[in-house]
Predicted model as a PDB file, atoms N, CA, C, CB and O in Angstrom, pLDDT in the B-factor column:
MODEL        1                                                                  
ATOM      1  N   UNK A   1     -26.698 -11.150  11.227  1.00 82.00           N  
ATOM      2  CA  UNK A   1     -27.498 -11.036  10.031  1.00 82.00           C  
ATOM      3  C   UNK A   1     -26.721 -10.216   9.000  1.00 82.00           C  
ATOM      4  CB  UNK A   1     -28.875 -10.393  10.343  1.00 82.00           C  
ATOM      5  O   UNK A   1     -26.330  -9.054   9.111  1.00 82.00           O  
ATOM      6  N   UNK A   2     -26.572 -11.108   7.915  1.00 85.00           N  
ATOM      7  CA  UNK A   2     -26.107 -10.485   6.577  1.00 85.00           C  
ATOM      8  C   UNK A   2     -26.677  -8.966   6.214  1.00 85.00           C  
ATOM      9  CB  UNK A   2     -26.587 -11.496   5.394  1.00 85.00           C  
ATOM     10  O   UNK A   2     -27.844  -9.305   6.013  1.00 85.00           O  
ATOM     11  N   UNK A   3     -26.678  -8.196   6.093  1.00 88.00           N  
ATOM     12  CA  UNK A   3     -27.610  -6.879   5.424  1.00 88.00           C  
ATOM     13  C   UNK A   3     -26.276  -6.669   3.215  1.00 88.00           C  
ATOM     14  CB  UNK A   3     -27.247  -4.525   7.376  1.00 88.00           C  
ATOM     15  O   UNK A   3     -25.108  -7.004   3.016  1.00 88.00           O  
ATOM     16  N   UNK A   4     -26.989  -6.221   2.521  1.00 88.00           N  
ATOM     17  CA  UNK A   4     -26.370  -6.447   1.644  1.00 88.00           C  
ATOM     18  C   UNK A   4     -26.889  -5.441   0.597  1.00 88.00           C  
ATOM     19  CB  UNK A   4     -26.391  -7.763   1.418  1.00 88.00           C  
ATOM     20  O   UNK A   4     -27.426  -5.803  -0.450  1.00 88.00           O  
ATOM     21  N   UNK A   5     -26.666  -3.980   0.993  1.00 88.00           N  
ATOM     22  CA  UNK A   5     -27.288  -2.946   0.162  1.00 88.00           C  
ATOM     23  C   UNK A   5     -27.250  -3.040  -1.812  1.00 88.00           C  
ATOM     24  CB  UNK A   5     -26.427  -1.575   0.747  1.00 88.00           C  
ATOM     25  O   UNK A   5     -26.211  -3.340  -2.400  1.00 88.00           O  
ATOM     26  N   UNK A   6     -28.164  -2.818  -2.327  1.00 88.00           N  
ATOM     27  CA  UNK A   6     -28.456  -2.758  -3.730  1.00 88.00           C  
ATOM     28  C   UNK A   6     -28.625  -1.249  -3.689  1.00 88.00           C  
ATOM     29  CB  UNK A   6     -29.766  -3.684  -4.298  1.00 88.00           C  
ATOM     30  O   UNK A   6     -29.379  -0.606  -2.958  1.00 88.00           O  
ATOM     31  N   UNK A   7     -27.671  -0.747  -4.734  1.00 88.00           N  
ATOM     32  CA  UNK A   7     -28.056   0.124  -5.784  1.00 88.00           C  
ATOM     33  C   UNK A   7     -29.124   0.180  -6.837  1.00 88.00           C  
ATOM     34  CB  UNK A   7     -27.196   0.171  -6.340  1.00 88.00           C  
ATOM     35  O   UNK A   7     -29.730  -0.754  -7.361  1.00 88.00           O  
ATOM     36  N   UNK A   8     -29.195   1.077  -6.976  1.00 89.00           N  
ATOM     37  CA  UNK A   8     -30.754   1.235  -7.932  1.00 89.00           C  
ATOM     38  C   UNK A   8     -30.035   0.761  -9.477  1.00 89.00           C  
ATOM     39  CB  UNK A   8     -31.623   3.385  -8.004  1.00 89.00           C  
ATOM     40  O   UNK A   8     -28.999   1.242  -9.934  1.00 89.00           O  
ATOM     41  N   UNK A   9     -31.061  -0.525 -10.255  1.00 89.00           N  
ATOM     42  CA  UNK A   9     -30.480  -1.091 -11.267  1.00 89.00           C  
ATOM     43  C   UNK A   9     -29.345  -1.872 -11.404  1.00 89.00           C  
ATOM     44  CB  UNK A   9     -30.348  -0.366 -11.878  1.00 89.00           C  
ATOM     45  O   UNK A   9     -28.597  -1.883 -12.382  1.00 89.00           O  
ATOM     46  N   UNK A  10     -29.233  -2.585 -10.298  1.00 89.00           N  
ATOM     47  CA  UNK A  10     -27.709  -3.376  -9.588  1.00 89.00           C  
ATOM     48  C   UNK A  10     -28.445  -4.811 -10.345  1.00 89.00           C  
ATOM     49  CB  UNK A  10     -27.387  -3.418  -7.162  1.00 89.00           C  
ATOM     50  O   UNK A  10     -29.653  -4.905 -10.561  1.00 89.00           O  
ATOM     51  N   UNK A  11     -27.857  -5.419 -10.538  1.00 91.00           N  
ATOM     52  CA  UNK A  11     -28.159  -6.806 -11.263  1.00 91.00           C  
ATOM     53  C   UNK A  11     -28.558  -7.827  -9.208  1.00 91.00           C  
ATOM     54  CB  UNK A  11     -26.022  -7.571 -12.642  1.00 91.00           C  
ATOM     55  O   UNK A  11     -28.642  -7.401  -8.056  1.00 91.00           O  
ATOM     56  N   UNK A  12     -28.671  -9.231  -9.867  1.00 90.00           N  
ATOM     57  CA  UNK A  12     -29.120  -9.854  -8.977  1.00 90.00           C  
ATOM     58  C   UNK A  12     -27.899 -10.704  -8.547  1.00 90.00           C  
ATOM     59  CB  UNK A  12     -30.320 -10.494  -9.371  1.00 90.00           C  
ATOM     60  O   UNK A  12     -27.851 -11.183  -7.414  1.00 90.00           O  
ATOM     61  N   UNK A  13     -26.528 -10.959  -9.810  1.00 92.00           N  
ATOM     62  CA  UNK A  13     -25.667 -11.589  -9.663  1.00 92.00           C  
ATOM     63  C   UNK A  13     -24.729 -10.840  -9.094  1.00 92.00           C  
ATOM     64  CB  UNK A  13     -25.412 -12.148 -10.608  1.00 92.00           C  
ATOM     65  O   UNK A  13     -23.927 -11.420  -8.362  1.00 92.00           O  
ATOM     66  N   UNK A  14     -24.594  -9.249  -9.310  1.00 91.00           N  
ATOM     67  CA  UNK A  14     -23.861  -8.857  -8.248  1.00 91.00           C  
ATOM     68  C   UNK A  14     -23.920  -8.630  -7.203  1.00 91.00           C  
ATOM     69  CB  UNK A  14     -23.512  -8.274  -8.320  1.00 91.00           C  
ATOM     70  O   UNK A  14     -22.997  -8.359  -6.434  1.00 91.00           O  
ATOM     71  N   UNK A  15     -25.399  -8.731  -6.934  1.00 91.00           N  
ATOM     72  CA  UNK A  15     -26.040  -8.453  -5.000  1.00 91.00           C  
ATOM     73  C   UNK A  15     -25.281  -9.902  -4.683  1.00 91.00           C  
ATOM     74  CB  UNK A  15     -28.500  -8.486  -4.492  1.00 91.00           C  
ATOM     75  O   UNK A  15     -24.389 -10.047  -3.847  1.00 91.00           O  
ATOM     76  N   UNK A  16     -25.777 -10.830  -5.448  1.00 92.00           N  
ATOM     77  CA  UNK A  16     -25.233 -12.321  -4.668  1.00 92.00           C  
ATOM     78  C   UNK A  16     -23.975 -12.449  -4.735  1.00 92.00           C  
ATOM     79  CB  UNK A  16     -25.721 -13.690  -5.241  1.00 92.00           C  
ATOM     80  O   UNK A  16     -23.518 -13.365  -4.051  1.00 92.00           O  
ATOM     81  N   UNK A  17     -23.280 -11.863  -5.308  1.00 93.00           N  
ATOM     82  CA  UNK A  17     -21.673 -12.345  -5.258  1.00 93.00           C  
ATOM     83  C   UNK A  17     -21.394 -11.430  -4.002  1.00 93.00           C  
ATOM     84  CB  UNK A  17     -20.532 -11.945  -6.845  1.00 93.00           C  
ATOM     85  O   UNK A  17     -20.584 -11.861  -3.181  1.00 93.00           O  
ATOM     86  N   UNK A  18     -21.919 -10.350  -3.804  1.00 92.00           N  
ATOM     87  CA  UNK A  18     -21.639  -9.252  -2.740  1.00 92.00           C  
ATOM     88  C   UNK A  18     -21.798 -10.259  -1.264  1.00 92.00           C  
ATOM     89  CB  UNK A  18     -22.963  -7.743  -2.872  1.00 92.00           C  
ATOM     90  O   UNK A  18     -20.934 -10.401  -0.398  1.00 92.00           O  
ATOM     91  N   UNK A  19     -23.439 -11.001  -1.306  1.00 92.00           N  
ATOM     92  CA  UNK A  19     -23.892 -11.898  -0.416  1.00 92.00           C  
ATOM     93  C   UNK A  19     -22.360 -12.589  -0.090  1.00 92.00           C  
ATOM     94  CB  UNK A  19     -25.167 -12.915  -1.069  1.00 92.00           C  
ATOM     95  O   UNK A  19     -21.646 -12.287   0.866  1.00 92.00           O  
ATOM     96  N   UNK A  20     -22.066 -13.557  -1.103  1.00 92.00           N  
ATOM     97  CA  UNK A  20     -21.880 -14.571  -0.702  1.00 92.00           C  
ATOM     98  C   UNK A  20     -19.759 -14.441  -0.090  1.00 92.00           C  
ATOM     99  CB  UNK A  20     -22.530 -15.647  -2.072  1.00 92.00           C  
ATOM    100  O   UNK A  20     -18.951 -15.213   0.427  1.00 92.00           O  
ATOM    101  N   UNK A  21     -19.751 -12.993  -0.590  1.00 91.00           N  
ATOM    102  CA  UNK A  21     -18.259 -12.766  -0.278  1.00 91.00           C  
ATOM    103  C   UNK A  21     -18.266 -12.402   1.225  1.00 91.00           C  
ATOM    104  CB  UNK A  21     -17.539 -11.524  -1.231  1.00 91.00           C  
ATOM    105  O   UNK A  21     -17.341 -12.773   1.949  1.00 91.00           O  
ATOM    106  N   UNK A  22     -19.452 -11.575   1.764  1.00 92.00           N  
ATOM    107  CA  UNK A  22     -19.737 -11.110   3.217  1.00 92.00           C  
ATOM    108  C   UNK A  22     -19.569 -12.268   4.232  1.00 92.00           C  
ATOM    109  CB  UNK A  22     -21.246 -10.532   3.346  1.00 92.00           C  
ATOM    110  O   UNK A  22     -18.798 -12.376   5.186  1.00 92.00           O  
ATOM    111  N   UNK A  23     -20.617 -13.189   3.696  1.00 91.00           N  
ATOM    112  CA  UNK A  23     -20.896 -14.236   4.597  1.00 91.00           C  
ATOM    113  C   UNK A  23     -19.221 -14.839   4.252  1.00 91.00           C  
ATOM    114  CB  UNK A  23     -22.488 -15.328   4.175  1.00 91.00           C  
ATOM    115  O   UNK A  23     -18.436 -14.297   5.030  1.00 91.00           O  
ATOM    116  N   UNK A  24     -18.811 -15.410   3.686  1.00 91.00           N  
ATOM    117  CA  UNK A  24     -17.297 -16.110   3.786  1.00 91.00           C  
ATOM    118  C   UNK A  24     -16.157 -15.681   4.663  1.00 91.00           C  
ATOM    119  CB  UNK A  24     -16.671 -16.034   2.525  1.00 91.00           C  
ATOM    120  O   UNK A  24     -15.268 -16.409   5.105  1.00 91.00           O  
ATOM    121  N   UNK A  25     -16.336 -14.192   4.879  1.00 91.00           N  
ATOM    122  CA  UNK A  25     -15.797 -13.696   5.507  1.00 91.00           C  
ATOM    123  C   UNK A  25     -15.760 -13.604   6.964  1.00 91.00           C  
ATOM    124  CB  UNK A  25     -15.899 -13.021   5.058  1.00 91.00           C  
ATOM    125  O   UNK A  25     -14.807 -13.236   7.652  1.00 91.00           O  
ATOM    126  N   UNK A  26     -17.454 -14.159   7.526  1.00 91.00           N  
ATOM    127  CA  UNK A  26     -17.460 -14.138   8.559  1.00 91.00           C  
ATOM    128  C   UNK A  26     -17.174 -15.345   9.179  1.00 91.00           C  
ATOM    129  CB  UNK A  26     -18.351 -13.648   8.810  1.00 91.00           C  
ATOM    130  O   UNK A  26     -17.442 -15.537  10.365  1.00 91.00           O  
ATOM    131  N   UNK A  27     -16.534 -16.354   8.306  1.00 89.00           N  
ATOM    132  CA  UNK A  27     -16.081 -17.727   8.696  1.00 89.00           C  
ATOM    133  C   UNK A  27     -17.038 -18.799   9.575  1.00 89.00           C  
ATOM    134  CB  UNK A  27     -14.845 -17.479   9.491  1.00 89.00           C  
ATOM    135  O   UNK A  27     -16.577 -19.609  10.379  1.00 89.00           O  
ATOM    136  N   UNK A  28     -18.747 -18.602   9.192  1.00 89.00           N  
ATOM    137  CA  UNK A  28     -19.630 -19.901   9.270  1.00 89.00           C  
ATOM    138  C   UNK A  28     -18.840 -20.580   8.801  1.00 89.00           C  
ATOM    139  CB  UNK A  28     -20.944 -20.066   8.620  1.00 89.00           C  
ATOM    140  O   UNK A  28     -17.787 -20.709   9.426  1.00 89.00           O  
ATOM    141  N   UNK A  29     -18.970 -21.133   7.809  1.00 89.00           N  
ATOM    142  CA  UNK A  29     -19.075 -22.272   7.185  1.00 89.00           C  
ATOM    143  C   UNK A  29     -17.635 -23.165   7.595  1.00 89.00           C  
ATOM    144  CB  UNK A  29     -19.317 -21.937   5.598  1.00 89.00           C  
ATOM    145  O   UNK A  29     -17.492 -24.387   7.558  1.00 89.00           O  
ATOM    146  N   UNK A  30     -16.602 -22.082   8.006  1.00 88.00           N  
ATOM    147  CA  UNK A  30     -15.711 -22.583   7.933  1.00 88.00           C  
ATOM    148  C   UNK A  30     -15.433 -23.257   9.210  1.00 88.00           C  
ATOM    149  CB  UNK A  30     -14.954 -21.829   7.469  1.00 88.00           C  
ATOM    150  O   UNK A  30     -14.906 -24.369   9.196  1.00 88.00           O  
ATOM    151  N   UNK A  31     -15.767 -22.628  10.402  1.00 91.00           N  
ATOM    152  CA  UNK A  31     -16.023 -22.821  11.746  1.00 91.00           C  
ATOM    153  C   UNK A  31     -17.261 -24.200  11.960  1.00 91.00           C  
ATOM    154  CB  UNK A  31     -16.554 -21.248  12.326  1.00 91.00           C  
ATOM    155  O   UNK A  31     -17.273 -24.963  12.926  1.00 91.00           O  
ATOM    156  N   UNK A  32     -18.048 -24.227  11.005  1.00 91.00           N  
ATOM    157  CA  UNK A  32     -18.994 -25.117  11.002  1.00 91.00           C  
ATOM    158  C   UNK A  32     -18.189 -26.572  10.352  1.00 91.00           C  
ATOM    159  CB  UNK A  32     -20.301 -24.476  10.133  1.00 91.00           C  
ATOM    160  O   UNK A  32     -18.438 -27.611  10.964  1.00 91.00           O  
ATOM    161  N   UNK A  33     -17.702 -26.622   9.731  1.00 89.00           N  
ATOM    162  CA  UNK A  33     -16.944 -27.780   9.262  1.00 89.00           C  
ATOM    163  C   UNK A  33     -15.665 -28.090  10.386  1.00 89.00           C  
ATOM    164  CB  UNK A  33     -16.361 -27.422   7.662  1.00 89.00           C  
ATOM    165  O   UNK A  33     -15.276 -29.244  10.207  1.00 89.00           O  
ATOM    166  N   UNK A  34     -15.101 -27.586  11.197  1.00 87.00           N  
ATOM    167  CA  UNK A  34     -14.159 -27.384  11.719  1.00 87.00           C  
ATOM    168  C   UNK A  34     -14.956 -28.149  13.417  1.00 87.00           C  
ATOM    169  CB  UNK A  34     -13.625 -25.680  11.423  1.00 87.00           C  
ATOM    170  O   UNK A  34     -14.301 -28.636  14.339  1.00 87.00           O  
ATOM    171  N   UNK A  35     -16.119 -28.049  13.367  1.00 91.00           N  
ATOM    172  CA  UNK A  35     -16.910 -28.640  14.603  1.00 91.00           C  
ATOM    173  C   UNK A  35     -17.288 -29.663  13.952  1.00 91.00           C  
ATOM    174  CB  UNK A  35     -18.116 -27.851  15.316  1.00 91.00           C  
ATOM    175  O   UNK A  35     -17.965 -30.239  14.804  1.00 91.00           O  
ATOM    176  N   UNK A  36     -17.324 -30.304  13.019  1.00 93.00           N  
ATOM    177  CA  UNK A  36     -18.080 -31.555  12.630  1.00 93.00           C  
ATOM    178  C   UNK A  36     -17.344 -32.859  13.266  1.00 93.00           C  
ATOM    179  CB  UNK A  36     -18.150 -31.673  10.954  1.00 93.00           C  
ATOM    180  O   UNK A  36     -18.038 -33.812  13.618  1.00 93.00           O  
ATOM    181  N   UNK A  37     -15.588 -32.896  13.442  1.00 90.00           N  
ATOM    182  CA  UNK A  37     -15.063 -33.623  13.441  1.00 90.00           C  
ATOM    183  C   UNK A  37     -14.342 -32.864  14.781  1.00 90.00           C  
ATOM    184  CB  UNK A  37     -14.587 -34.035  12.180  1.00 90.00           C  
ATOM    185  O   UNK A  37     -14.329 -31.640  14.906  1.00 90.00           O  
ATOM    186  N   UNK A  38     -13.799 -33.725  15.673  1.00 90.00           N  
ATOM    187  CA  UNK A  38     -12.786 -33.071  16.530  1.00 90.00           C  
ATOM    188  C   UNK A  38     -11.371 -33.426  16.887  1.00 90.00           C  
ATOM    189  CB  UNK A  38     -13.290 -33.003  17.573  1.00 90.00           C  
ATOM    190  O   UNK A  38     -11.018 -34.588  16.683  1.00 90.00           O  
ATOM    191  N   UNK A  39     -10.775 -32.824  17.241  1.00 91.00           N  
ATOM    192  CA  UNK A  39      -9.123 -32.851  15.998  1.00 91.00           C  
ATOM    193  C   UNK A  39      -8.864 -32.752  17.817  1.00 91.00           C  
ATOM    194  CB  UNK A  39      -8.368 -30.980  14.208  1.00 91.00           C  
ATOM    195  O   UNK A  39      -9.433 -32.097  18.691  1.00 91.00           O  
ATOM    196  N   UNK A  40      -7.552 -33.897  17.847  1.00 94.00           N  
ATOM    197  CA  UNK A  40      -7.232 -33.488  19.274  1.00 94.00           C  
ATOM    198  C   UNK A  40      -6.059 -32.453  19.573  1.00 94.00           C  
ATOM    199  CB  UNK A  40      -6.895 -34.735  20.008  1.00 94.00           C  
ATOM    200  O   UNK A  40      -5.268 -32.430  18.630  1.00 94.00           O  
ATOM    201  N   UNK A  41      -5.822 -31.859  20.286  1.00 95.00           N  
ATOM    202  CA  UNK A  41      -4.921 -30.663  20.339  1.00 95.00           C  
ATOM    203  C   UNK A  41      -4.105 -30.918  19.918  1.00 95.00           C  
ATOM    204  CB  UNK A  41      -4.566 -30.092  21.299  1.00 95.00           C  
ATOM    205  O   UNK A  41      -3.802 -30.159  18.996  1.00 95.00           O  
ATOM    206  N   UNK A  42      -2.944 -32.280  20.218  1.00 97.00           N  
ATOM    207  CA  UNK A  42      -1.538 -32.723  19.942  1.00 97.00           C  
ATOM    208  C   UNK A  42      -1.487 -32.553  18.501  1.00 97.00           C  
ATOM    209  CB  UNK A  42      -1.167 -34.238  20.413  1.00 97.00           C  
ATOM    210  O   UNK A  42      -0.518 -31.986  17.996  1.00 97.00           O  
ATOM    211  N   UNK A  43      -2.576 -33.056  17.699  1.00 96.00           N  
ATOM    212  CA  UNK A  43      -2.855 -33.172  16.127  1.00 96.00           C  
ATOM    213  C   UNK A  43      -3.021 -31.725  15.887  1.00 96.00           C  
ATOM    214  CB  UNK A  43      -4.265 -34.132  15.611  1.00 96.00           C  
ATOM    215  O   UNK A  43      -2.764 -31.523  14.700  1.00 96.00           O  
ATOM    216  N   UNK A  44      -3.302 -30.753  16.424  1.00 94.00           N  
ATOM    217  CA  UNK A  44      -3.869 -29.748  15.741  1.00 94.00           C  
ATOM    218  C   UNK A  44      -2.136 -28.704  15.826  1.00 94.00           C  
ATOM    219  CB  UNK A  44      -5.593 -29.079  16.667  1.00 94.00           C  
ATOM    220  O   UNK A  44      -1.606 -28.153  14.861  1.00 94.00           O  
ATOM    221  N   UNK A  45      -1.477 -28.724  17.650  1.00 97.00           N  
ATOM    222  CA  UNK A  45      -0.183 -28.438  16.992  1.00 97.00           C  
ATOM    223  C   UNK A  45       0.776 -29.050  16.648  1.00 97.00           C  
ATOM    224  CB  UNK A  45       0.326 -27.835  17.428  1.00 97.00           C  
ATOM    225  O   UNK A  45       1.910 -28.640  16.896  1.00 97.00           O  
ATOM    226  N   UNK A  46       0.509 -30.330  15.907  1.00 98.00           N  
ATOM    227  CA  UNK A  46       1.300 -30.667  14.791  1.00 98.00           C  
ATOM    228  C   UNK A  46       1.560 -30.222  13.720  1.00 98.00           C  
ATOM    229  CB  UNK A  46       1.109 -31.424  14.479  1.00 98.00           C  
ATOM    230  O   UNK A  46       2.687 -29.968  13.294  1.00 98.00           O  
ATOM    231  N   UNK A  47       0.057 -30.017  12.922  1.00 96.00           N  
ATOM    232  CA  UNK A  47      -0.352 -29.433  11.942  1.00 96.00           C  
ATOM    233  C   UNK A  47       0.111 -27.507  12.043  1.00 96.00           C  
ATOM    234  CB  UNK A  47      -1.968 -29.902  11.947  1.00 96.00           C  
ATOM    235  O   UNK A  47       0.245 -26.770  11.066  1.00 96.00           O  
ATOM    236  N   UNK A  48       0.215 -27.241  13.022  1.00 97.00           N  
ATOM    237  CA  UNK A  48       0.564 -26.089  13.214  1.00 97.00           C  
ATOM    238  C   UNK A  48       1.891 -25.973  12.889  1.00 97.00           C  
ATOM    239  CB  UNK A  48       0.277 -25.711  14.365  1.00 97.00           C  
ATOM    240  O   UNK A  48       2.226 -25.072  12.120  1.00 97.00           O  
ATOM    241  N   UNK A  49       2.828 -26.846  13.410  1.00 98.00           N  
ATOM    242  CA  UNK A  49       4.186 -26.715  13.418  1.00 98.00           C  
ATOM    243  C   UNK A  49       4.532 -26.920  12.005  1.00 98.00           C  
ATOM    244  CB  UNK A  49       4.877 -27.650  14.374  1.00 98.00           C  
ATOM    245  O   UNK A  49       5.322 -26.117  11.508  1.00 98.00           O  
ATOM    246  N   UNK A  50       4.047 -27.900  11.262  1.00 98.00           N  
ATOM    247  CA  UNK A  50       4.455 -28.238  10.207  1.00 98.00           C  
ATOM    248  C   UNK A  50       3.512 -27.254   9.042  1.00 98.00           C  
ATOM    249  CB  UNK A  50       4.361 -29.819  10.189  1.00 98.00           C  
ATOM    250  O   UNK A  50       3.736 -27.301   7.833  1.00 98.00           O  
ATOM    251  N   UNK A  51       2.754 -26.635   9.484  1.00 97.00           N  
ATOM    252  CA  UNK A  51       2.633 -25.345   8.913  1.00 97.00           C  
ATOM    253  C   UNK A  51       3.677 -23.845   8.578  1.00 97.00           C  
ATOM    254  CB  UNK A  51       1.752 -25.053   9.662  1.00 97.00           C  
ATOM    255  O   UNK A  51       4.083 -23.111   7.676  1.00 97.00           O  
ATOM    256  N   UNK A  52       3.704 -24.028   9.716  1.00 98.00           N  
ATOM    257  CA  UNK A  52       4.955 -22.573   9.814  1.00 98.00           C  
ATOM    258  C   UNK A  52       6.127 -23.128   9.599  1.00 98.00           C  
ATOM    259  CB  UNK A  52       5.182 -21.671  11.383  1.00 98.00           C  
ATOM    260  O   UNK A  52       6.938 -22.209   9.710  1.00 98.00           O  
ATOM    261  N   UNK A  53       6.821 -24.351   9.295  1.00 97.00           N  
ATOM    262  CA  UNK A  53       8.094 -24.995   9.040  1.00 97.00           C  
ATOM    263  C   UNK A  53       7.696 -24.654   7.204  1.00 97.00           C  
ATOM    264  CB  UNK A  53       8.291 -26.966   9.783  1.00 97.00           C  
ATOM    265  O   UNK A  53       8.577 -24.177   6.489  1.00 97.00           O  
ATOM    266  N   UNK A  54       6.569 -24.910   6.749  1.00 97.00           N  
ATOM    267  CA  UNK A  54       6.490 -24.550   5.504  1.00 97.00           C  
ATOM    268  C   UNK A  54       6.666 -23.105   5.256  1.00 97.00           C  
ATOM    269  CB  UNK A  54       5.354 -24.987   5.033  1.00 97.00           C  
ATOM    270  O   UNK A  54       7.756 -22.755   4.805  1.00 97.00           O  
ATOM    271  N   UNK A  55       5.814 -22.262   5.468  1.00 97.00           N  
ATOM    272  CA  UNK A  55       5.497 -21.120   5.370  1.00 97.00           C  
ATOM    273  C   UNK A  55       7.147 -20.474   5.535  1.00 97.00           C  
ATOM    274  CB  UNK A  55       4.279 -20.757   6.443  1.00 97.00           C  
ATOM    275  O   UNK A  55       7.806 -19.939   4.644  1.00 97.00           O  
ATOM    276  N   UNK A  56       7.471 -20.670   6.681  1.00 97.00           N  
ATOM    277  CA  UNK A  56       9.295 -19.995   7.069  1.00 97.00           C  
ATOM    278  C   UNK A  56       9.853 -20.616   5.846  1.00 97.00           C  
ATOM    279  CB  UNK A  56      10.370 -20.702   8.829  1.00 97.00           C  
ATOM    280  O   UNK A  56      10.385 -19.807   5.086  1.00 97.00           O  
ATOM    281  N   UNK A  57       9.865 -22.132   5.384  1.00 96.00           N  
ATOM    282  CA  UNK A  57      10.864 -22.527   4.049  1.00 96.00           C  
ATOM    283  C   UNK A  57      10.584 -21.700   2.858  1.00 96.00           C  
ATOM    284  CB  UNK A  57      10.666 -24.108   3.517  1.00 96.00           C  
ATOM    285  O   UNK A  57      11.459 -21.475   2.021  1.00 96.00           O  
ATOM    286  N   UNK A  58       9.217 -21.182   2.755  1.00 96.00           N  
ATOM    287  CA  UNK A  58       8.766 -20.309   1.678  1.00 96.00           C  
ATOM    288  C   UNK A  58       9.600 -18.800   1.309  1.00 96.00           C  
ATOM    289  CB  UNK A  58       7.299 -20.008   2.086  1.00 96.00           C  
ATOM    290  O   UNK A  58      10.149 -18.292   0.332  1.00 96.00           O  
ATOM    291  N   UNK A  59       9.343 -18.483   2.609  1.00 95.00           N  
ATOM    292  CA  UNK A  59      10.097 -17.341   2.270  1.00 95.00           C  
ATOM    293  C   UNK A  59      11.132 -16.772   2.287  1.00 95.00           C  
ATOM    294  CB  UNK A  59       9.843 -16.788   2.507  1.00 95.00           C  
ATOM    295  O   UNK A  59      11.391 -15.665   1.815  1.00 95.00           O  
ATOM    296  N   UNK A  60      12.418 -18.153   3.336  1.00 95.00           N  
ATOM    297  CA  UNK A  60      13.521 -18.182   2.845  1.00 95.00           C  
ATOM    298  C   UNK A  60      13.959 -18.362   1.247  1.00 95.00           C  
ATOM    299  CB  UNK A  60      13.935 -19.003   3.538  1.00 95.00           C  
ATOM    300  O   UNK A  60      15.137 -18.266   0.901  1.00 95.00           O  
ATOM    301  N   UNK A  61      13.035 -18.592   0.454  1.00 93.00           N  
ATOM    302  CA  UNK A  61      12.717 -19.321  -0.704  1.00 93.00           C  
ATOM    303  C   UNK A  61      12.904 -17.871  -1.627  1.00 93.00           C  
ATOM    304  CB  UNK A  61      11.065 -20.221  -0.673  1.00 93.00           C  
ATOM    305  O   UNK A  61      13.661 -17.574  -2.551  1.00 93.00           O  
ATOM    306  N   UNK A  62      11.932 -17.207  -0.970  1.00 89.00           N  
ATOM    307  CA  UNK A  62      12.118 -15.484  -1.817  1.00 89.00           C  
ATOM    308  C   UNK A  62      13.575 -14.764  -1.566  1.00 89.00           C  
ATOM    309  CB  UNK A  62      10.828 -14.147  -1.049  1.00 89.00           C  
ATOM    310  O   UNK A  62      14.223 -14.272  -2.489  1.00 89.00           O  
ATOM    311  N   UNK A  63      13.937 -14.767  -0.408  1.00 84.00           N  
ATOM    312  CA  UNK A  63      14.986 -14.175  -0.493  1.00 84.00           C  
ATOM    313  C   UNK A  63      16.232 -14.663  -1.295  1.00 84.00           C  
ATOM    314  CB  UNK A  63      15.210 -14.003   0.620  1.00 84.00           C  
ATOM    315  O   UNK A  63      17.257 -13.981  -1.318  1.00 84.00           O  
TER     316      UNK A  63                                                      
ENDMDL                                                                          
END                                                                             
């Protein structure tokens, strides 16, 4: 359960932006989309590999 303290005279748009940054964080939604469909392992470290093949080209990229 979310809890989402207000200050006295706090607007309603900053309680909800407060809301809605908490909850994102706790990765529902994201975990919930992520069960809708099911990704078979081989696919998932594919996507992995060719993740970090990016990410490593990136920051050879900075140096």
């Amino acid at each position: 359960m979310i809890v989402v303290p207000l200050k006295e005279g706090e607007s309603i748009e900053k309680a909800l932006k407060k809301f809605k940054r908490k909850f994102e964080k706790t990765g529902v939604v994201k975990e919930l989309r992520s069960r809708q469909a099911f990704i078979k392992p081989s696919v998932k470290k594919r996507k992995q590999r060719i993740r970090a093949v990016y990410v490593q080209q990136l920051k050879q990229a900075e140096e």
